[in-house]
C-alpha positions as CSV (number, residue, x, y, z in Angstrom):
1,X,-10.9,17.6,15.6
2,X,-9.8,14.2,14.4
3,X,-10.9,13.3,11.1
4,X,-10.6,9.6,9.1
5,X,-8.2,9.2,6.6
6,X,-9.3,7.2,3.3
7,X,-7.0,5.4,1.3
8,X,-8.0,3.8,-2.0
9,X,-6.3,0.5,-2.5
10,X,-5.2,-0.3,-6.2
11,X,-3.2,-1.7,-8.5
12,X,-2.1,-1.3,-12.4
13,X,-3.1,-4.6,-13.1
14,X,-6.3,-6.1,-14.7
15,X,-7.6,-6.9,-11.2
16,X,-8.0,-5.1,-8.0
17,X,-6.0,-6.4,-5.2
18,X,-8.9,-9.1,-5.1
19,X,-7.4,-11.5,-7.6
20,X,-10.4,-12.2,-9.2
21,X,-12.4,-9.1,-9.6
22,X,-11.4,-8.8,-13.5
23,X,-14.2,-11.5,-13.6
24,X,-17.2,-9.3,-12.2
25,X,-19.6,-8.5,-14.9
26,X,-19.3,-4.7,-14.0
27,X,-15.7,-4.6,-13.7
28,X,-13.8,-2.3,-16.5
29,X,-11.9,-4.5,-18.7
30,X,-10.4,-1.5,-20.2
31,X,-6.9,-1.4,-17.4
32,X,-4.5,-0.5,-20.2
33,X,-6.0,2.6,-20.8
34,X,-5.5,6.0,-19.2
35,X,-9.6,6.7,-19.1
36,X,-9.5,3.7,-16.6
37,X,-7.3,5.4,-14.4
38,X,-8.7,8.5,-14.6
39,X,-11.8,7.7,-14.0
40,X,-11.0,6.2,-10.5
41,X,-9.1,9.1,-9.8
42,X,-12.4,11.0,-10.2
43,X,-14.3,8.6,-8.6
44,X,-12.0,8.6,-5.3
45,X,-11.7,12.6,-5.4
46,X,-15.5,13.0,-5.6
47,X,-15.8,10.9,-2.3
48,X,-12.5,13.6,-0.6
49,X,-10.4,10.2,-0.6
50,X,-6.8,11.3,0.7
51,X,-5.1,9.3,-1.3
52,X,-5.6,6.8,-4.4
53,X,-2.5,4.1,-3.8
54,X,-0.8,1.9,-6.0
55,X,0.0,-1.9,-4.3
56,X,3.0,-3.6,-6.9
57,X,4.9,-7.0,-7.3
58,X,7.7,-7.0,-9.6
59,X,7.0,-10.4,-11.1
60,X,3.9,-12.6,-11.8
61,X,2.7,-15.7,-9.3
62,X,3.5,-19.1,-10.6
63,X,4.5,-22.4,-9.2
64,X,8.2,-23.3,-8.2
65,X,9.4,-24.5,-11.4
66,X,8.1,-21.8,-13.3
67,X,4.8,-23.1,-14.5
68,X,3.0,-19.9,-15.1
69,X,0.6,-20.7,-17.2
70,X,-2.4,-20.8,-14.3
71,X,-1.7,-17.4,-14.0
72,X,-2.2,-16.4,-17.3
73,X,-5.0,-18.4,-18.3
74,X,-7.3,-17.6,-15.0
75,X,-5.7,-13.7,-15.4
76,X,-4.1,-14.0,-11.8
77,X,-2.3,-10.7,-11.6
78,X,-0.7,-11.7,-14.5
79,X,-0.4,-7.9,-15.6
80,X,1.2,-5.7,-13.8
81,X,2.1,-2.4,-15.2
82,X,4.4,0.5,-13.8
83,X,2.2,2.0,-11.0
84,X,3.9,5.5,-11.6
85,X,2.8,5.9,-14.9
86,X,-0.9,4.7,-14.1
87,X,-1.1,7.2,-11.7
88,X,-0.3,9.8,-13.5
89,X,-3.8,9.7,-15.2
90,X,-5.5,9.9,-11.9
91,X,-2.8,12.8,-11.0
92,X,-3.8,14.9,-13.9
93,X,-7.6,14.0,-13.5
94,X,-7.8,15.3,-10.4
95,X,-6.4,18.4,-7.9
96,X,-6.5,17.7,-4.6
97,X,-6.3,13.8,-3.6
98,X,-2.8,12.5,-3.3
99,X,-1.3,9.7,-5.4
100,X,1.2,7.0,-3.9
101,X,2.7,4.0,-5.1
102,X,4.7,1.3,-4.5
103,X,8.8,0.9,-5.2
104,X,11.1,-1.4,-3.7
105,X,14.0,-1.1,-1.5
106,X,15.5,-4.7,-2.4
107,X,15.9,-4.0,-6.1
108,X,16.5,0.1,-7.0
109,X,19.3,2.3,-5.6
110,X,18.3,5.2,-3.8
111,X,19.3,7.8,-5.6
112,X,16.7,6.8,-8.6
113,X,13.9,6.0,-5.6
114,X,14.5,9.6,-4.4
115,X,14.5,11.3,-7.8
116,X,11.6,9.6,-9.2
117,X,9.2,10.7,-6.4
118,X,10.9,13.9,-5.7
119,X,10.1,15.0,-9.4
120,X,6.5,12.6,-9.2
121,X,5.9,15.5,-6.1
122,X,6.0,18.5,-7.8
123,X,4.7,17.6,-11.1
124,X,1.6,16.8,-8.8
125,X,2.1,20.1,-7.2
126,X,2.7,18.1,-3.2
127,X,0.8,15.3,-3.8
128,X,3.3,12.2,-3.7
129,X,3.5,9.6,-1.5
130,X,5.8,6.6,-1.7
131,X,5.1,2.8,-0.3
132,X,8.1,1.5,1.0
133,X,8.3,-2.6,1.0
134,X,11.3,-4.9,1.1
135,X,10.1,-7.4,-1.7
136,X,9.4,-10.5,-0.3
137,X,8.9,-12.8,-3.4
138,X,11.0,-15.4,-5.7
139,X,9.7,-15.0,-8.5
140,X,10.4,-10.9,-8.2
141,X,14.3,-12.1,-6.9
142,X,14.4,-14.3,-10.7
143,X,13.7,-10.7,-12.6
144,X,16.1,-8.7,-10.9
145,X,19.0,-11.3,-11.3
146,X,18.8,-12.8,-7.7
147,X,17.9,-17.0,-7.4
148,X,15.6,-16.1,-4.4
149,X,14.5,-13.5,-2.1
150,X,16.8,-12.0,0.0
151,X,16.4,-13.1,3.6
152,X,13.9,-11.5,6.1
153,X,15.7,-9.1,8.0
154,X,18.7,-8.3,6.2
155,X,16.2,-7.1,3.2
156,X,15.3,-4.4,6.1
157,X,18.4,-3.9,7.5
158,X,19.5,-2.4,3.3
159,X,15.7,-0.6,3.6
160,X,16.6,1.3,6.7
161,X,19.7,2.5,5.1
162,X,18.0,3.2,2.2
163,X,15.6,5.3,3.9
164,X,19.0,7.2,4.9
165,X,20.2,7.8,1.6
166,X,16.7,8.5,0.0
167,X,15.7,11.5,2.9
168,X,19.2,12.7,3.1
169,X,19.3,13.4,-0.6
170,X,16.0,15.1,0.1
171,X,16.6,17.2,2.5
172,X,20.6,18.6,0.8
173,X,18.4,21.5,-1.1
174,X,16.8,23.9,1.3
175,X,13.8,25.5,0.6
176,X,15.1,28.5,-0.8
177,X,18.0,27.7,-2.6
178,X,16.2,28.4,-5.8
179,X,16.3,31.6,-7.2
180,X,15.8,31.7,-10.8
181,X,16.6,35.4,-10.5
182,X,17.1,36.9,-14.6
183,X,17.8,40.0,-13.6
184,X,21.3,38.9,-11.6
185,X,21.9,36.1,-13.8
186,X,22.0,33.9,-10.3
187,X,19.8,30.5,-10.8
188,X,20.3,29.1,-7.5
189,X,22.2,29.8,-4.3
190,X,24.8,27.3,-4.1
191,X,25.7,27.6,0.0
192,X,21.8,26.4,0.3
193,X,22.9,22.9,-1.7
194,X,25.0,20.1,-0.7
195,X,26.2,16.8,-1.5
196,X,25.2,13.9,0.9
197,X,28.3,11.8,0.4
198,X,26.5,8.3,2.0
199,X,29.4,6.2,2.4
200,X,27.4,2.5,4.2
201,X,27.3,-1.0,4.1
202,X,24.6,-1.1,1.3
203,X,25.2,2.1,-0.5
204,X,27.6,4.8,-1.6
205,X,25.2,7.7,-2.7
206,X,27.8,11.4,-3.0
207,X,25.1,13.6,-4.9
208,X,24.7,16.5,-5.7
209,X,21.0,15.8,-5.6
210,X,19.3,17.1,-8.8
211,X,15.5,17.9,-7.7
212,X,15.0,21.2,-5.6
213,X,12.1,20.7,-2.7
214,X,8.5,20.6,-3.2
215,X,5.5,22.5,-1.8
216,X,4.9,19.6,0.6
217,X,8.8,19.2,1.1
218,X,9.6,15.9,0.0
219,X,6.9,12.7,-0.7
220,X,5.1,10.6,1.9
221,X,6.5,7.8,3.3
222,X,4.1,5.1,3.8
223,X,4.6,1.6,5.1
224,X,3.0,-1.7,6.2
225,X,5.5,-4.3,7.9
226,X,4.3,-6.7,10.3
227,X,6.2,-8.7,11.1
228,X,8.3,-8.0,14.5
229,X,11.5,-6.5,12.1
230,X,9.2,-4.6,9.7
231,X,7.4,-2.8,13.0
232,X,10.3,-1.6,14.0
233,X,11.1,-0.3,10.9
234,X,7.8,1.5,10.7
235,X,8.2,3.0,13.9
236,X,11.5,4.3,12.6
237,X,10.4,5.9,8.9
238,X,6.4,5.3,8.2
239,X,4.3,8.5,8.2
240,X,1.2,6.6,7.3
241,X,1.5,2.9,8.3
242,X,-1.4,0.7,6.4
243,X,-2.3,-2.2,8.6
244,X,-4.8,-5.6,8.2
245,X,-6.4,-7.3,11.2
246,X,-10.2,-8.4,10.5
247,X,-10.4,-8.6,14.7
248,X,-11.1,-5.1,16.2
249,X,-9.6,-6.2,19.7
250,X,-6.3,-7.5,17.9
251,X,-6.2,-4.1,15.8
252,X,-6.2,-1.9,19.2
253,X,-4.0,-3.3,20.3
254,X,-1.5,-3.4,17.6
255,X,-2.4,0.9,17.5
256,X,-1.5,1.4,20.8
257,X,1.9,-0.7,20.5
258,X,2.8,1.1,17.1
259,X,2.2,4.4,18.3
260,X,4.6,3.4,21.4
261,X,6.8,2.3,18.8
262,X,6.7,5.6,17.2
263,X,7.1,7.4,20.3
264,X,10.1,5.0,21.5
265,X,11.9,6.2,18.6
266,X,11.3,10.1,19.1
267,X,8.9,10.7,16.7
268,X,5.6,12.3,17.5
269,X,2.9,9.6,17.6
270,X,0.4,11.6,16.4
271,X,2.1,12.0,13.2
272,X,2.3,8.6,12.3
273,X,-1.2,7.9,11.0
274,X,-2.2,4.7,11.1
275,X,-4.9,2.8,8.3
276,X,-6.7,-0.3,8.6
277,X,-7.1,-2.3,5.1
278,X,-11.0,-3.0,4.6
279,X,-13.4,-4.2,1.9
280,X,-16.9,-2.8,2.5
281,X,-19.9,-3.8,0.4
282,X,-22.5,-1.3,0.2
283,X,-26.2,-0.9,-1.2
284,X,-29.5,0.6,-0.4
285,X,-30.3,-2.4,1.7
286,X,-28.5,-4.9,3.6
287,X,-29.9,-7.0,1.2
288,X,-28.9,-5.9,-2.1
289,X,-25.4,-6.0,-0.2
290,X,-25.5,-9.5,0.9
291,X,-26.3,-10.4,-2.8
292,X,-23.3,-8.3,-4.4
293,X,-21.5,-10.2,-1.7
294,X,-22.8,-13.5,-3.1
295,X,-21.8,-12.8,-7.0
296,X,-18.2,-11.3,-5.5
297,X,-17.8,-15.0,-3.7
298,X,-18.7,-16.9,-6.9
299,X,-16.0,-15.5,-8.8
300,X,-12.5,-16.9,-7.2
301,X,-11.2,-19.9,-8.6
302,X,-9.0,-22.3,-6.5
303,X,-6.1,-21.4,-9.3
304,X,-6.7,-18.1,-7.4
305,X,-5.5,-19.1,-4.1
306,X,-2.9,-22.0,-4.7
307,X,-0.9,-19.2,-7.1
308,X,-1.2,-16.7,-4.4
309,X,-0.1,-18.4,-1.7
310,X,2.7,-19.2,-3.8
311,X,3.5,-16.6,-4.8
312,X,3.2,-15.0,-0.7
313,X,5.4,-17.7,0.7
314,X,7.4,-18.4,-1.8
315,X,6.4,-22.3,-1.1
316,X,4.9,-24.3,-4.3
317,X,1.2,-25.0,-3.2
318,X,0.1,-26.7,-6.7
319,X,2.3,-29.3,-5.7
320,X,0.6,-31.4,-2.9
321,X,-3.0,-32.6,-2.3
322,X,-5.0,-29.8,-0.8
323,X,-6.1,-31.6,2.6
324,X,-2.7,-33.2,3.1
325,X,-0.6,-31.2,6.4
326,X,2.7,-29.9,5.9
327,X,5.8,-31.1,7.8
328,X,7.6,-29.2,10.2
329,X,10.2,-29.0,7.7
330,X,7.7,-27.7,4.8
331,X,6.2,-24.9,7.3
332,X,9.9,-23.7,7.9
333,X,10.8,-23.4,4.4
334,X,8.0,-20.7,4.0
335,X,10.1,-18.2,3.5
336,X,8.0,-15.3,2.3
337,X,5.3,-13.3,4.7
338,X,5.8,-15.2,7.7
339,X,3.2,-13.7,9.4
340,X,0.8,-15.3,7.2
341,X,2.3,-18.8,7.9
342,X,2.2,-17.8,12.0
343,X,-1.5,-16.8,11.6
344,X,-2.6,-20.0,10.0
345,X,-0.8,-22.2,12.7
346,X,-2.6,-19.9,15.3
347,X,-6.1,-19.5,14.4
348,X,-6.2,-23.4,12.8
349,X,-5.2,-24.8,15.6
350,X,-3.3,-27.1,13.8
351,X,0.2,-27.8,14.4
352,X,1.0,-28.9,10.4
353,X,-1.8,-27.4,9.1
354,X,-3.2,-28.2,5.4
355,X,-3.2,-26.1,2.4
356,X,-7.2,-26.1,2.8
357,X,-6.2,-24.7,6.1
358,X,-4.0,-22.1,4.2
359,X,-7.3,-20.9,2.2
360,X,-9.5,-21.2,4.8
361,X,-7.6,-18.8,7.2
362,X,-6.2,-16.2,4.9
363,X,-9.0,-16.5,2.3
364,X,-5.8,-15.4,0.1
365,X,-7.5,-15.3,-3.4
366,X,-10.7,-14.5,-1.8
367,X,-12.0,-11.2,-1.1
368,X,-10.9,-11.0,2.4
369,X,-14.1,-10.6,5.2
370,X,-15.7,-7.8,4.0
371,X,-18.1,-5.0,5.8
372,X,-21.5,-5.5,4.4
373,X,-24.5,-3.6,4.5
374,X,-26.5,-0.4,4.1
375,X,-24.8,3.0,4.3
376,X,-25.6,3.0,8.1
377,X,-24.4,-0.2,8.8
378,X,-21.0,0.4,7.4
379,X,-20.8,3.8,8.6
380,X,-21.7,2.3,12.1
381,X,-18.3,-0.6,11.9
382,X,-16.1,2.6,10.5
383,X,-17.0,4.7,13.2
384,X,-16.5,1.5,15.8
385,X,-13.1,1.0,14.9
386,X,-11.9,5.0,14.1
387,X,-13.5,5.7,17.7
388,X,-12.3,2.9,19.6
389,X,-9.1,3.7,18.2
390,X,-7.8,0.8,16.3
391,X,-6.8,3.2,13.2
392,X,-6.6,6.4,12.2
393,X,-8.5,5.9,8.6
394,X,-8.9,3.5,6.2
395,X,-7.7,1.4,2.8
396,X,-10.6,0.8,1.0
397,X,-10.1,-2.1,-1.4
398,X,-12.7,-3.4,-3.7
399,X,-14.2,-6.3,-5.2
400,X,-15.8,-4.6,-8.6
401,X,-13.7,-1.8,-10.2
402,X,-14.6,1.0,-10.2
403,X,-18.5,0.1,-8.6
404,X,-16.9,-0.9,-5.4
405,X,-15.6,2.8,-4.7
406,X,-18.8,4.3,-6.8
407,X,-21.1,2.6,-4.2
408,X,-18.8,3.8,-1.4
409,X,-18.4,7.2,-2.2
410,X,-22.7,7.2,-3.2
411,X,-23.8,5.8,0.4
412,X,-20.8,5.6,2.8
413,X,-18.7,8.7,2.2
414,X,-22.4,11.2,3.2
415,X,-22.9,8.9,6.3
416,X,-19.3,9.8,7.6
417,X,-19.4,13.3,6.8
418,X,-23.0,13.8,8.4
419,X,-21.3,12.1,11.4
420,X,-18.3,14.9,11.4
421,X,-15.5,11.7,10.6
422,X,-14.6,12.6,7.6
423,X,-14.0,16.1,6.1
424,X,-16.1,17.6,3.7
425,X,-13.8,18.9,1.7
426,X,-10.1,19.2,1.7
427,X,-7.8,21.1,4.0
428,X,-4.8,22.2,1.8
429,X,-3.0,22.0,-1.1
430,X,-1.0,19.3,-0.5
431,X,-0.9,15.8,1.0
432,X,0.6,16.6,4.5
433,X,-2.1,19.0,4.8
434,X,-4.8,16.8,4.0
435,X,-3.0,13.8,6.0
436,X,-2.3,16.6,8.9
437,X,1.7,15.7,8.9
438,X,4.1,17.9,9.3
439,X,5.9,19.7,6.8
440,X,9.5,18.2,6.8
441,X,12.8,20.9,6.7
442,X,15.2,20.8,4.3
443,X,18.4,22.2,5.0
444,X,19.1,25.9,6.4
């Protein structure tokens, strides 16, 4: 029977990936700390989340010029820790739930991506997953020795081959090529390892690789491109493909073509799972929702969005009078997420829309349209769109950390396993099980 997935969205920052949830008078200010961690890892576990996930920019938003110092002051994810060491507190806190996180194709080489989650797999016994994203932003290009972001398709046209270089290395060591055998003196079979010898445009990659496979065989690949280029490179590599539509007629739609895109390319369909991004608020009542709702929309700050949509389209929106339209020539210089910039020109209706427009549309720096009601109420919109379909599961984010996913897992997570949608416990040992994805072969 088909069960949701749950997915909970973080980051190793001092907000949630609502920019201003630092400020909520039950948020933890204690980020820096391991307990933090740990405790959400408890939290998500307790509620047979599939998989706690780590979002990550490499750089911190500011306005072109380098004035950072709205950031800072108005704690704009200005902190942004490594996410794989912040997981490993939730890792070690709990057993079952898998732990992903972001790294970059644009910036690494390979043969370090493939190592570090490799080895991040077993020490979590088959529990890794790894977020694939082409790193879209200036400000990250300026900290990795580049003057701006590499342009739009070419950054996925090094990802795909990057994809090659980081399965083929995990897939040179076959399953049993370790032996460890005392007795003979024989450590591993040799014939059962090999060297990849990548020679491409991006990447020369020979190997040996140095980390035998895992229980799960090697880590998840997730991804969330959107953009006509990033589908198709989704279609190709992503195992579980996190999506964002509020509209649930829009997200059917987009299910239906990605898992024809998944099945153009020869890959079972069924085993690309597919998770909608959502921010439920939850309470006894519909009422004591509507206020948490209330206090959650009080706490952005316009600093909030101008840095943010900055920062996503690497265009300087500090700069301008907030109810003045761009020119054509402004709207083609966004150069980051351009399906943000295509979704404000469609649903404004504007041809140069404003920056108002920008916020209005996006609500980037706002906690995006949220679900909000009683545990019945939400269960009821969950169950709408996993039925429908128009996903396979969900990426909870939050708005308070950790009460966002305390509330959740207290009045939501019952409702959907009384329904029979979500499992009441887990299914195996390792994320493919749980995720009901194959088991990928390493060599023979």
């Amino acid at each position: 029977m088909r069960e949701m997935i749950l997915v909970g969205f973080l980051q190793a920052q001092n907000c949630s990936n609502f920019a201003g949830s630092w400020r909520h008078p039950e948020s933890r200010a204690d980020f820096a700390s391991p307990d933090f961690y740990a405790h959400i890892g408890k939290v998500l576990e307790a509620g047979k989340f599939h998989l706690a996930f780590f979002d990550d920019r490499l750089g911190m938003p500011e306005f072109h010029g380098g004035d950072f110092t709205e950031a800072v002051a108005n704690g704009i994810r200005c902190v942004k820790m490594d996410p794989i060491a912040c997981l490993m507190p939730i890792a070690m806190s709990t057993s079952r739930m898998g732990v992903g996180a972001t790294y970059s194709t644009t910036y690494y080489q390979p043969f370090h991506v493939a190592r570090l989650f490799q080895t991040l797999d077993l020490m979590t016994k088959g529990r890794a997953a790894w977020n694939v994203v082409t790193s879209m932003n200036d400000v990250e290009a300026r900290n990795m020795g580049l003057d701006q972001a590499i342009e739009h398709d070419a950054r996925y046209d090094r990802a795909d081959e990057f994809l090659e270089v980081v399965t083929g290395h995990w897939n040179t060591w076959a399953d049993d090529a370790l032996l460890v055998d005392k007795s003979t003196g024989q450590f591993a079979d040799p014939n059962k390892v090999q060297r990849l010898d990548h020679v491409g445009k991006h990447f020369r990659s020979r190997g040996p690789f140095t980390v035998p496979r895992t229980p799960q065989g090697h880590p998840v690949v997730i991804q969330a491109g959107q953009s006509g280029r990033g589908r198709a490179f989704a279609a190709r590599w992503g195992e579980l493909i996190f999506t964002s539509n509020p509209h649930i007629n829009a997200a059917r739609a987009n299910y239906l073509s990605l898992k024809q895109d998944c099945a153009d390319n020869g890959r079972n369909p069924d085993y690309m799972k597919l998770a909608a991004l959502c921010h439920p608020i939850v309470a006894e009542t519909r009422a004591e929702a509507e206020d948490k709702f209330e206090l959650i929309e009080r706490l952005p700050v316009e600093a909030d969005s101008l840095m943010l949509l900055s920062e996503a389209l690497n265009f300087d929106f500090g700069s301008r009078p907030i109810d003045e339209p761009f020119s054509d020539e402004e709207l083609a210089g966004m150069t980051g997420t351009q399906t943000t910039r295509d979704r404000v020109l469609a649903e404004s209706g504007k041809k140069n829309p404003t920056t108002q427009d920008f916020i209005d549309v996006t609500r980037r720096g706002k906690l995006p349209p949220p679900w909000i009601g009683s545990a019945k109420e939400v269960a009821d919109i969950f169950e709408e769109w996993f039925m429908s379909p128009a996903c396979d599961g969900f990426v909870v984010g939050a708005g308070c950390v950790p009460g966002s996913y305390e509330d959740f897992v207290k009045f939501v997570v019952p409702e959907l396993q009384k329904r029979g949608l979500l499992h009441d416990d887990y299914r195996g040992a390792t994320l493919r099980d749980n995720l009901g994805l194959p088991r990928p072969c390493g060599r023979s």
